[in-house]
C-alpha positions in Angstrom: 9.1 -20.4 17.0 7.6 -17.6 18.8 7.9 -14.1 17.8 7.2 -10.7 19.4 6.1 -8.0 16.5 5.6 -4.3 16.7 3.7 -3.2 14.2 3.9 0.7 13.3 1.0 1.9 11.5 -2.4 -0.3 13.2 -5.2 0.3 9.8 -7.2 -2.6 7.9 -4.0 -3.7 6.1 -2.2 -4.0 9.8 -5.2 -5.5 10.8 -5.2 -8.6 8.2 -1.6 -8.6 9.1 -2.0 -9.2 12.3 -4.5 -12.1 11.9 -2.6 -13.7 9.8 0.6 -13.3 12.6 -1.8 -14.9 15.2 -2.4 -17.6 13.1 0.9 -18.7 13.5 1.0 -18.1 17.2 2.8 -14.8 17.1 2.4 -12.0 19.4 1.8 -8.3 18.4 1.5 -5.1 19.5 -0.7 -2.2 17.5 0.8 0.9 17.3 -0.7 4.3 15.4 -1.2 7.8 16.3 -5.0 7.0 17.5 -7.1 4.6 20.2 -9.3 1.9 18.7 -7.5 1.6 15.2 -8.4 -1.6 12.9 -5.1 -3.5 14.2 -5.4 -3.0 17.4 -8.6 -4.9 17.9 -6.9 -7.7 17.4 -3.6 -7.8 18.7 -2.2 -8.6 22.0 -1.5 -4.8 23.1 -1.4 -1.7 21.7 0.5 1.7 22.0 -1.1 5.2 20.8 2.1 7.7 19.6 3.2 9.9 17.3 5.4 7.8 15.3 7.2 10.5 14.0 8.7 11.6 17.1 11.7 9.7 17.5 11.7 9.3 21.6 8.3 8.0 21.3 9.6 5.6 19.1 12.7 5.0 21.0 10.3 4.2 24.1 7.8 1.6 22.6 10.8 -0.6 21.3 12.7 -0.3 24.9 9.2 -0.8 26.7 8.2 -4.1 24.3 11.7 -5.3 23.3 10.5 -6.7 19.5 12.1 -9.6 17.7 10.4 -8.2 14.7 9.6 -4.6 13.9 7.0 -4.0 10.6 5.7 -0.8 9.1 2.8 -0.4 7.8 2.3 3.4 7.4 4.6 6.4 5.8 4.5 8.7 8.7 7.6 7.0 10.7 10.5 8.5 12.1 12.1 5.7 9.4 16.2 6.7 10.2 15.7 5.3 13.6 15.3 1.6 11.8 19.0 1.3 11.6 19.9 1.5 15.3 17.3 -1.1 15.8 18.5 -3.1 13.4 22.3 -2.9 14.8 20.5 -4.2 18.5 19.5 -7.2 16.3 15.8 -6.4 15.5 14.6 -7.7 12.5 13.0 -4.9 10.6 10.7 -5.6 7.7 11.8 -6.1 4.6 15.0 -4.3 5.8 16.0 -1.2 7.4 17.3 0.4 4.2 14.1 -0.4 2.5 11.9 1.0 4.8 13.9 4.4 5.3 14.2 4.1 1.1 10.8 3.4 0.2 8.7 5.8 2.9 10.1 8.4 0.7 9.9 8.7 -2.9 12.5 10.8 -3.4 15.2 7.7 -2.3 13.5 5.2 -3.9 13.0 6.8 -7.0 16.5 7.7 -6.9 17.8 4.3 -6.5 15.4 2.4 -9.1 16.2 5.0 -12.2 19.7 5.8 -11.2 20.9 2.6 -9.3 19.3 -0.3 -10.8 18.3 1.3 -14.0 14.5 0.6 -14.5 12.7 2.7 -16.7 10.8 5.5 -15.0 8.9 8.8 -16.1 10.8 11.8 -16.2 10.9 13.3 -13.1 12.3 16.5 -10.6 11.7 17.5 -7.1 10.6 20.7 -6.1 10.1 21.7 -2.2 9.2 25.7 -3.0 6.6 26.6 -5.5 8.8 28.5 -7.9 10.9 24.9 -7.9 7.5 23.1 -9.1 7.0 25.5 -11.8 10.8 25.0 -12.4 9.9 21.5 -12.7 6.6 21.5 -14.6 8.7 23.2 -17.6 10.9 20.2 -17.0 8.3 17.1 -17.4 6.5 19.3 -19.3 2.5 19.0 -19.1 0.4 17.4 -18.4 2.0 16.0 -15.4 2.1 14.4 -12.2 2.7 16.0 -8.6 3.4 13.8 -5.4 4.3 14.5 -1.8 7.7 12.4 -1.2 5.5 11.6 1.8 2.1 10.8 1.7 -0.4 7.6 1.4 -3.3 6.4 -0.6 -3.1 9.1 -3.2 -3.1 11.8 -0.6 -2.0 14.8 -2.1 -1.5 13.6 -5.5 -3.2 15.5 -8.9 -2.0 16.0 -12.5 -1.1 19.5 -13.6 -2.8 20.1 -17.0 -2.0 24.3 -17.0 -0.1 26.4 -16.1 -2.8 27.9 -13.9 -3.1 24.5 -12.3 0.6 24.8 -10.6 -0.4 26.6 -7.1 -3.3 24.6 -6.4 -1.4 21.7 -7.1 1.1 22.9 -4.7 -1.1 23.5 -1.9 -2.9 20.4 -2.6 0.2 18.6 -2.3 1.5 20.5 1.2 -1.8 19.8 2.8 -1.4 15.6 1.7 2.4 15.6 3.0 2.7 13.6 5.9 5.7 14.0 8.1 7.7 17.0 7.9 9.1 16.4 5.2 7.9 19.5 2.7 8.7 18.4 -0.9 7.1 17.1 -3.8 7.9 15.1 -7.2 6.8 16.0 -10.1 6.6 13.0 -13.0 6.5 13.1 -16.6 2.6 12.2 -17.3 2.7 8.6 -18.8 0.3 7.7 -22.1 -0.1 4.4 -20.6 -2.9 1.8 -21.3 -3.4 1.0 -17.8 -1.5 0.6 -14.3 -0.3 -2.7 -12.5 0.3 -3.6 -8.9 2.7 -6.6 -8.9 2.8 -8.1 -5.5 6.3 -9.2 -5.0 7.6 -11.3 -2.1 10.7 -12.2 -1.3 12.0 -14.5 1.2 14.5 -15.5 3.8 15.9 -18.2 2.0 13.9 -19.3 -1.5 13.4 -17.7 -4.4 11.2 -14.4 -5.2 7.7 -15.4 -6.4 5.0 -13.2 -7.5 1.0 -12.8 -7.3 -1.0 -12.1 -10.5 -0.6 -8.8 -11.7 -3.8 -6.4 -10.4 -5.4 -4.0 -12.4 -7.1 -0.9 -10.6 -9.0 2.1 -11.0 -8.5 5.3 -8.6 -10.1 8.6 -8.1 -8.2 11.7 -5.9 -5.1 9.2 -6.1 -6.6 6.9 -4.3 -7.7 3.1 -5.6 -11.3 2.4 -5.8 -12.1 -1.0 -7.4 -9.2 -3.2 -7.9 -9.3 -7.3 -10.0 -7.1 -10.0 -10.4 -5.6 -11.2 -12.9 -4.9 -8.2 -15.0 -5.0 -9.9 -18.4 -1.5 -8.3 -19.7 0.6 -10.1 -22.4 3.2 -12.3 -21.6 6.5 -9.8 -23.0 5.5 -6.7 -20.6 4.6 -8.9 -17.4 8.0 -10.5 -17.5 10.1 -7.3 -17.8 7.6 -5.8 -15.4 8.5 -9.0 -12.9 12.1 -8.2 -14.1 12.1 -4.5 -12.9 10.5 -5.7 -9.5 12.8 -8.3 -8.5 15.8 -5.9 -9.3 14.5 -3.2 -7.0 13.5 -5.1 -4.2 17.1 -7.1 -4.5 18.5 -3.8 -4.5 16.7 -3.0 -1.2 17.0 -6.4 0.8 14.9 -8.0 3.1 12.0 -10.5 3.3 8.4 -9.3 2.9 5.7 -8.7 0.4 6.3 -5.7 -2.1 3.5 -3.9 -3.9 5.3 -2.7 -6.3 3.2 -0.5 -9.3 3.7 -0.3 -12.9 2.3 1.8 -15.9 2.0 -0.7 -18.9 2.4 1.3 -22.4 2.7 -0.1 -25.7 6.8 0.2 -25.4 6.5 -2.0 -22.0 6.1 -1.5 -18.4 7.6 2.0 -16.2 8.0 1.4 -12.7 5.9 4.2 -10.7 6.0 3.4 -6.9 6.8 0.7 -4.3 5.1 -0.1 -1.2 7.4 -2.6 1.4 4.2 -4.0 2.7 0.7 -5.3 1.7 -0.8 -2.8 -0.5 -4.2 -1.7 -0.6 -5.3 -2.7 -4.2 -3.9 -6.4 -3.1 -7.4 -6.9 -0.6 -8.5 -8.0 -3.9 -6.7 -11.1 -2.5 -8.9 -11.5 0.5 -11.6 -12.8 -2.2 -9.8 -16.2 -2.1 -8.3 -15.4 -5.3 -4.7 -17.4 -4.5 -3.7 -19.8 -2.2 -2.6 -17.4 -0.2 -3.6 -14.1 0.2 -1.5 -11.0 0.2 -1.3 -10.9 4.2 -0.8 -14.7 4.7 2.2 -14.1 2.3 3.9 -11.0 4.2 3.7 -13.4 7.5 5.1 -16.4 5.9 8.4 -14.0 4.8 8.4 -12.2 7.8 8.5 -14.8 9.7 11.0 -16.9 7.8 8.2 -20.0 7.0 8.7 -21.3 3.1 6.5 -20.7 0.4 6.9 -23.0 -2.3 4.4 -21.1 -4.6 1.6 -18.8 -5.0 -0.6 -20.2 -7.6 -3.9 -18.2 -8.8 -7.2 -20.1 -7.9 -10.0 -18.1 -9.6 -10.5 -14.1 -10.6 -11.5 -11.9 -7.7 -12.4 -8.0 -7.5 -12.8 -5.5 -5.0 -14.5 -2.2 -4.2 -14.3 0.3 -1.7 -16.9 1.3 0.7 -16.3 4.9 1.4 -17.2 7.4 4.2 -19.3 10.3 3.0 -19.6 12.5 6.4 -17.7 13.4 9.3 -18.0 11.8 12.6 -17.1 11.2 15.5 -18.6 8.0 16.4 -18.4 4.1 14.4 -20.6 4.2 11.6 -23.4 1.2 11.5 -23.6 -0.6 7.8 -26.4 -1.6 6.2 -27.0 -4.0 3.3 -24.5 -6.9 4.2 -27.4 -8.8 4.5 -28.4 -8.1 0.5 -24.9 -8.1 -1.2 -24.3 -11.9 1.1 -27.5 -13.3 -0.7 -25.2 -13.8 -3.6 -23.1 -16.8 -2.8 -19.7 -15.8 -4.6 -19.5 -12.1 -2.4 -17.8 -11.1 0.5 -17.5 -7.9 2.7 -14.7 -6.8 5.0 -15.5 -4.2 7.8 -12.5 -2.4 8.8 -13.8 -1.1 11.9 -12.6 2.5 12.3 -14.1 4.4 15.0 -14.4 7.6 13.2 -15.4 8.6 9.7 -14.5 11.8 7.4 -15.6 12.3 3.8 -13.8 9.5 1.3 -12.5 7.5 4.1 -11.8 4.0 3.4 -14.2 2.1 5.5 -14.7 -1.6 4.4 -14.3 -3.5 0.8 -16.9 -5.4 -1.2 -15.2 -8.3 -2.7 -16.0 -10.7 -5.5 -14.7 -13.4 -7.1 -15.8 -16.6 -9.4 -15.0 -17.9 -12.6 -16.4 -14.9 -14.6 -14.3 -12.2 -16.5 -12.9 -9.5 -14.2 -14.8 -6.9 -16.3 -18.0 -8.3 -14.8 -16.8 -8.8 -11.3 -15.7 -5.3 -10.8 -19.1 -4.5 -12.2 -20.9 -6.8 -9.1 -18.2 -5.2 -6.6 -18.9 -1.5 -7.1 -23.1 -2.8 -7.1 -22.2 -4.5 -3.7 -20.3 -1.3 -2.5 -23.0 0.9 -3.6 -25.5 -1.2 -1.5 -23.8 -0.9 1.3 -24.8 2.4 3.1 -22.9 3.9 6.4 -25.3 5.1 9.2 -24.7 6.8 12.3 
């Protein structure tokens, strides 16, 4: 069982993708917009295009012929995934779930109105006078996404009126794609937020990863644990609400899919068809298997019997501060390694810009998460980047 995988979308998730690929003898081939990208320093090949131009596209699948196609970014000419499908590539989880779920609009869409979960309020807006439209809507405070965007980009909460334009622009300038339109979402008084890493598989049941809890600033996560402690109630009707949305959407893969927990239960908020970024908590050797491990094993049709939780686990971002043009030096692994129960994860970008994700500190043991989030952002925080 030999495979040939394209992955689309070649940063430090791609890159723990594709180790875990070449681990089961696979072969894969990097693709992203850039040279020298996290993935593609350890793949077979690689190919630097503009994903969202659709000949480009069209051109890396006739040049490399994949068995298996897998996204890992939003910024795809998505609609394309059919016809590749219909030539009898597998694409991961499924064509209609990645063209749904790279933009929120669809997949929103389809878990309120089709399957019925419970979700914020919500409208969409792609002209400023529709986002004040739909600001008296949700009413305030609330949220404003690009349909297309990653990590947070774009994303703020409107708290005033006199909040709407910048919120606007802020959002524009976070859109990737072309695609010029925003949500806006009914701002939830929840206790905290979830991601529940979902897999489903070829043939076997759906299984599911301790829910983790995480922390983000500008929209984007910063320290991330495992387990979230949660009661018993609102993580089954969250695993309820995932398994239905992902059924809806088909395919074999991991899921990320994010909750708000309230009092009156879990919302469903977002879904990623892929490893998600809060999940490197994983890489601390929380489970038997970690996040990436898991999205190989469903991709590539092997059986997972179960996913069983070996000890807690937190993570922490190491974040760019400057721009430039060059790979950054760290230092400080040598400190935070002196502890036995750490580990760090270099992603290995070649170029920095302030708040760029850089590397993760991780932690894990058998204390409370509390306290290992607490060691993780110390560990982060020791680590410096230097040209």
């Amino acid at each position: 069982m030999k495979f040939k995988i394209l992955l689309l979308g070649s940063g430090e998730l791609g890159k723990e993708f594709v180790i875990a690929a070449k681990r089961y003898g696979q072969t894969v081939v990097a693709v992203d917009s850039y040279a020298g990208a996290p993935a593609m320093q350890v793949a077979d090949q690689f190919e630097v295009i503009d994903m969202l131009d659709a000949n480009a596209l069209d051109r890396v699948v006739a040049t490399h012929q994949p068995d298996i196609i897998v996204p890992e970014i939003e910024a795809i000419r998505t609609e394309r995934f059919y016809a590749y499908e219909a030539q009898g590539i597998q694409v991961v989880p499924s064509a209609k779930a990645a063209n749904f779920t790279m933009n929120r609009k669809a997949i929103r869409d389809l878990a309120a109105k089709d399957v019925g979960v419970r979700t914020a309020p919500y409208q969409y807006a792609s002209t400023l006078e529709e986002l004040k439209e739909g600001v008296a809507f949700c009413g305030l405070p609330c949220v404003v996404k690009p349909l297309m965007s990653s990590s947070g980009k774009g994303q703020s909460v409107i708290r005033s009126e006199a909040d709407i334009e910048t919120a606007w622009t802020y959002a524009m300038e976070g859109s990737r794609g072309d695609l010029k339109e925003v949500i806006v979402e009914g701002f939830i008084d929840f206790d905290y937020e979830i991601t529940l890493l979902t897999v489903t598989q070829k043939e076997g049941p759906t299984l599911f990863c301790a829910p983790i809890g995480h922390r983000q600033e500008r929209g984007d996560y910063q320290e991330s644990w495992q387990p979230m402690p949660m009661t018993a109630a609102h993580l089954a009707e969250a695993q309820n609400m995932a398994a239905r949305v992902t059924e809806a959407l088909g395919g074999a893969g991991i899921w990320g899919v994010e909750f708000f927990i309230t009092k009156d239960g879990a919302y469903f908020s977002e879904l990623s068809p892929r490893p998600h970024d809060t999940g490197m908590v994983t890489l601390a050797g929380t489970q038997n298997l970690n996040e990436f491990e898991l999205h190989a094993r469903a991709v590539l049709g092997l059986p997972i019997t179960e996913i069983r939780q070996i000890q807690n686990g937190a993570s922490a971002v190491i974040l760019a501060k400057e721009t430039s043009n060059s790979a950054p030096h760290f230092s400080g692994i040598e400190t935070v390694l002196k502890d036995s129960h750490t580990e760090v994860r270099i992603f290995g970008k070649p170029t920095t810009r302030p708040y760029r994700r850089m590397a993760v500190a991780l932690r894990y043991g058998n204390e409370p998460v509390e306290e290992l989030v607490q060691k993780a952002k110390i560990d982060a925080a020791t680590i410096q980047l230097m040209d």
